[in-house]
N, C-alpha and C positions, 0 to 999 in steps of 0.2 A: 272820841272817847280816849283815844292812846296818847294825843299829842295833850290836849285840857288836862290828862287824868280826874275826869269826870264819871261818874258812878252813871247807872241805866236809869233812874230817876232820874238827876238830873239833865241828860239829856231826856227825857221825856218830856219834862217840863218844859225846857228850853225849845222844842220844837213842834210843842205841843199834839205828841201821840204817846199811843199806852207802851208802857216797858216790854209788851208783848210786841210790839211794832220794832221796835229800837232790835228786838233778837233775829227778828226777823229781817230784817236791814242788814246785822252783824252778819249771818247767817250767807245772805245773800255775795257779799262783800268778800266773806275767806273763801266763796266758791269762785267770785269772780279772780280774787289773787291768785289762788291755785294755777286755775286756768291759763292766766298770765305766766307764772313761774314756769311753767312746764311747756309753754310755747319759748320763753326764753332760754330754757334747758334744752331743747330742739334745737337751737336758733346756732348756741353756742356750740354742740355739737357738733354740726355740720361745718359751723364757722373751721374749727379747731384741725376737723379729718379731711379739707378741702386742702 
């Protein structure tokens, strides 16, 4: 979506599910990055005061 700049139809089309899927995907995704940042925000921390 970010690197194409491709709108939620379009990919909907292109991977043939509803725009409601594509949010839901999105959705899933900024939780899994979260996730990640903040393990690497840990990571660095500890890195840093070691």
């Amino acid at each position: 979506m970010l690197v194409r700049e491709m709108t939620w139809r379009e990919l909907a089309e292109k991977y043939n599910v509803s725009e409601t899927m594509i949010a839901k995907y999105r959705k899933k995704a900024m939780a899994e990055m979260k996730e990640l940042y903040l393990m690497r925000e840990k990571t660095a921390c500890c890195y840093l005061l070691d």
